[in-house]
C-alpha positions as CSV (number, residue, x, y, z in Angstrom):
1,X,9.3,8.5,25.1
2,X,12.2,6.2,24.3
3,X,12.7,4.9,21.4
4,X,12.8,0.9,22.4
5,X,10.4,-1.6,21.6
6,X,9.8,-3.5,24.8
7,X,9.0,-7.3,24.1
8,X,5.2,-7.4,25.0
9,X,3.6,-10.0,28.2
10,X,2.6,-13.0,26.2
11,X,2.0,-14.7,29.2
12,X,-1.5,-14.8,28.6
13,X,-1.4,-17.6,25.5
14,X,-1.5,-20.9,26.1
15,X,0.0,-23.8,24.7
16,X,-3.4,-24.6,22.9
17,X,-3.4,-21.3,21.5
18,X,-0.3,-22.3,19.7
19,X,-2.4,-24.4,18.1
20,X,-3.8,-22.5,15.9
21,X,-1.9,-19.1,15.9
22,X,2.0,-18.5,15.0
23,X,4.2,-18.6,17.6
24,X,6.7,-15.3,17.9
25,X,9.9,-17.0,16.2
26,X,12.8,-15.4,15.0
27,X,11.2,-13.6,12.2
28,X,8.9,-11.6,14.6
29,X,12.0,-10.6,16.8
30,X,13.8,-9.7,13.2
31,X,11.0,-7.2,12.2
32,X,10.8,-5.9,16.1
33,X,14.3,-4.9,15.6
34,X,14.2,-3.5,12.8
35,X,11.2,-1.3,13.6
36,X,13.1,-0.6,16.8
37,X,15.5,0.8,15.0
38,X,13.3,2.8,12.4
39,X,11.1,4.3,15.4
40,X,13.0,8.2,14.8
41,X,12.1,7.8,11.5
42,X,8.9,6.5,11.8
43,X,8.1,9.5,14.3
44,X,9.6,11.9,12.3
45,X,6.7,11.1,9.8
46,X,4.1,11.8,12.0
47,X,1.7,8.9,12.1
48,X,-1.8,8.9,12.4
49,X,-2.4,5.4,11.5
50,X,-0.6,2.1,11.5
51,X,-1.4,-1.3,9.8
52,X,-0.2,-4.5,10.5
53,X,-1.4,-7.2,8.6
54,X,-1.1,-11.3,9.5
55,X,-0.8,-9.9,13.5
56,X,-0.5,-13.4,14.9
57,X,0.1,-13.1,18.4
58,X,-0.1,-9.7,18.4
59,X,3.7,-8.9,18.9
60,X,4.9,-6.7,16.5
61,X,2.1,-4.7,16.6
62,X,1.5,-4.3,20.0
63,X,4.8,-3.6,20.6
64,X,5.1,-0.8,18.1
65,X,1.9,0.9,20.3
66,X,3.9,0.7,23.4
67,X,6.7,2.7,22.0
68,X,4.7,5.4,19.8
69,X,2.1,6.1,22.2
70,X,-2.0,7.1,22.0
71,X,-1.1,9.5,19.1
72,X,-1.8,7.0,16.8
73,X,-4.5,4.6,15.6
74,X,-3.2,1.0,15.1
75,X,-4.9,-1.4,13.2
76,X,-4.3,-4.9,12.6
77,X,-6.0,-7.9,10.4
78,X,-5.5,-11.3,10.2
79,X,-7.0,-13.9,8.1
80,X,-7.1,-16.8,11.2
81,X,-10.0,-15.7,13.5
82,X,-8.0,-17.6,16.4
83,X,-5.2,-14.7,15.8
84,X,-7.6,-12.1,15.4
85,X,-8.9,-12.7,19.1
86,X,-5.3,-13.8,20.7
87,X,-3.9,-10.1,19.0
88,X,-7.0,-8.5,21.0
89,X,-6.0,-10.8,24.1
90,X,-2.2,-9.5,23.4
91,X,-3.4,-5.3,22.8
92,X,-5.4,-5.4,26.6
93,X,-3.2,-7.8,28.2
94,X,-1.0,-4.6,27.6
95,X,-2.8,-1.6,27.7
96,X,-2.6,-0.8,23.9
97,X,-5.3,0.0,21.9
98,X,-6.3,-2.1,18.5
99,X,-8.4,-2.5,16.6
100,X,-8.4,-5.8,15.3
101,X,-10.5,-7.0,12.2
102,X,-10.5,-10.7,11.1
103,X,-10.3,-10.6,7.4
104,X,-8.3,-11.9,4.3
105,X,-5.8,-8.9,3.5
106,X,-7.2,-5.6,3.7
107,X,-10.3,-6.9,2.0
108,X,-13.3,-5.2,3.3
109,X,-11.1,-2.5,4.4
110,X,-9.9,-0.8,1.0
111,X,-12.3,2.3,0.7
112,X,-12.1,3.1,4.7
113,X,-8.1,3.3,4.1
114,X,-7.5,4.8,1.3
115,X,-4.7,6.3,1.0
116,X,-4.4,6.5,5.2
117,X,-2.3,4.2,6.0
118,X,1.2,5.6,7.6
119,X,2.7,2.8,8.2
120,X,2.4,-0.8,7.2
121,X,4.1,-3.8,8.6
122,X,3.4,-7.4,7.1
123,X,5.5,-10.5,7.8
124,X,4.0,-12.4,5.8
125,X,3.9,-16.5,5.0
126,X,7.3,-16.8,3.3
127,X,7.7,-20.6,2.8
128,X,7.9,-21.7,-0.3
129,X,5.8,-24.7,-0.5
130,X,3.6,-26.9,-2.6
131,X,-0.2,-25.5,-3.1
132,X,-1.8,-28.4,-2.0
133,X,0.6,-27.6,1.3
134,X,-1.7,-24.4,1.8
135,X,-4.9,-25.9,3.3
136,X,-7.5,-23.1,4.0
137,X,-9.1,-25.0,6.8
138,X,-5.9,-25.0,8.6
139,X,-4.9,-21.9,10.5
140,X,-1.0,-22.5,11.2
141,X,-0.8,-23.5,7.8
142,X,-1.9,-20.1,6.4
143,X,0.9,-18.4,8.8
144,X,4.0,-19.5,6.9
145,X,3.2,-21.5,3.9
146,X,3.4,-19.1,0.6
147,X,2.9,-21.1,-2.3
148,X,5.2,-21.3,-5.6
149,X,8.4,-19.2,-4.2
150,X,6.7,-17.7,-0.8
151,X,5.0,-15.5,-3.0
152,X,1.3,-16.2,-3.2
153,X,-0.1,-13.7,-0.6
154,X,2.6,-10.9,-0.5
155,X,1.8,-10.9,-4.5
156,X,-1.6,-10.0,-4.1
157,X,-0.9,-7.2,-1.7
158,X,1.5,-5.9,-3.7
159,X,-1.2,-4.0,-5.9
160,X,-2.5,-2.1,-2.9
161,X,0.0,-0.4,-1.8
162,X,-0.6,2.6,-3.7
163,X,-3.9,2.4,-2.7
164,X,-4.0,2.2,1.0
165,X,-0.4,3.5,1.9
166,X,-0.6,7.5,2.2
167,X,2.3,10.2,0.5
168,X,4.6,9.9,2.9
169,X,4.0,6.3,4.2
170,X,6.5,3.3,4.8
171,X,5.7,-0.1,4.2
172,X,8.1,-2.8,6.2
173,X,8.2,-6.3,4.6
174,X,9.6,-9.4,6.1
175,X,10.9,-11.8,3.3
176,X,13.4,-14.8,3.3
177,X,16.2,-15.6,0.6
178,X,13.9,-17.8,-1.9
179,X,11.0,-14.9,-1.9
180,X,13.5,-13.5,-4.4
181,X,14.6,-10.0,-3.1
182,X,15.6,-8.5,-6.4
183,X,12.0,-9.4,-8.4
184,X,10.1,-8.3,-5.0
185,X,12.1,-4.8,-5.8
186,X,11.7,-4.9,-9.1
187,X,7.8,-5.4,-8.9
188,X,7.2,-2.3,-6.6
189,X,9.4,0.0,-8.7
190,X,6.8,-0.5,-10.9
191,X,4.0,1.3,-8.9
192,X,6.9,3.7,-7.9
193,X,8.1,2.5,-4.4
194,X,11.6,2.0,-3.5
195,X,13.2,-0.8,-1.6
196,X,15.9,-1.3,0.9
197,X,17.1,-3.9,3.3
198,X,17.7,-2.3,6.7
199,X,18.2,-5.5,8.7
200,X,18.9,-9.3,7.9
201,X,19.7,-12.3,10.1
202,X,20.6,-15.5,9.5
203,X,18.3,-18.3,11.8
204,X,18.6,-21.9,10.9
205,X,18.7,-22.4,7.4
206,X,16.2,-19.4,6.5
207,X,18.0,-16.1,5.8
208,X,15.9,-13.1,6.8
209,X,15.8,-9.6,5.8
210,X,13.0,-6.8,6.5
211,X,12.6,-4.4,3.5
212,X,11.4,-0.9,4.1
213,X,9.5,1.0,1.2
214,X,9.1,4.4,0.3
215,X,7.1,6.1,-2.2
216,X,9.4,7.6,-4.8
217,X,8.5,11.2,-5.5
218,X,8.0,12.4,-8.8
């Protein structure tokens, strides 16, 4: 199997599903990339299960499915129950399997995973913004806005890693400038994961970069 990451038929959502669920941007053609160019690696490890949280439209994961084949389980969750369905709507329209679970996080999740997880990919709402801009009852708004420094939801995943991600598992993180690269680093080194930037892009006035984490042996 080749290792490209084909850009999945969308063709199936509407402009009224763009309503209420994230329209691919250049973020998700950033983190496509640069899982295109991680698939060796990601193969290399042997994956028996892989994670994407926030799905969206279903892109990234979907995508990844096409290129790594049936040999893997691929699960994805999103918090907007709109995204949940158009990801499902994305996975048959083609011919990937996913299972796709509407929740906040990995919430309900945590004991089925534990420790399973092979690979995680989470592009997350990065916009710094006000709190009262992050209106629950709005699902677009929960796609990008992130609270005081982008930071409010990738903060409270941060804590599971070590808990879902297995021994050898990679976590890929999509962050912008103002998430504060460095501190991100910093606050993973202290559950012993180590950070790198393997691709960045500059689109409009955000400057993206997708990190890549590793588990640092002891």
């Amino acid at each position: 199997m080749m290792d490209k990451i084909e850009t999945p038929d969308l063709s199936h959502i509407s402009s009224s599903d763009y309503e209420n669920v994230y329209e691919p941007a250049e973020d998700s053609f950033l983190m496509l990339d640069a899982l295109e160019s991680e698939i060796p690696y990601i193969k290399a490890i042997k994956p028996t299960i892989c994670l994407e949280i926030g799905s969206g439209s279903g892109i990234v994961l979907t995508g990844l499915a096409k290129c790594l084949g049936s040999g893997c389980a691929y699960l994805s969750v999103d918090i907007n129950s709109h995204a949940a369905r158009v990801t499902q709507r994305t996975a048959t329209r083609n011919s990937v399997n996913l299972e796709v679970v509407n929740c906040d996080l990995v919430g309900p999740m945590l004991s089925r995973i534990q420790n399973e997880i092979d690979v995680l990919v989470f592009n997350p709402p990065y916009v710094p913004t006000d709190e009262s801009e992050i209106d629950p009852k709005s699902p677009i708004a929960l796609s990008w806005a992130g609270g005081l420094r982008g930071r409010k939801v990738m903060d409270r995943l941060f804590p599971l890693i070590p808990q879902i991600m297995s021994p050898n598992g990679i976590f890929y993180l999509l962050i912008v400038k103002e998430n504060d690269e460095d501190d991100i680093c910093k606050v993973m080194k202290s559950y012993k994961w180590h950070g790198s930037v393997i691709m960045e892009r500059k689109a409009g006035r955000e400057y993206l970069k997708v990190l890549k984490f590793k588990h640092v042996k002891m």
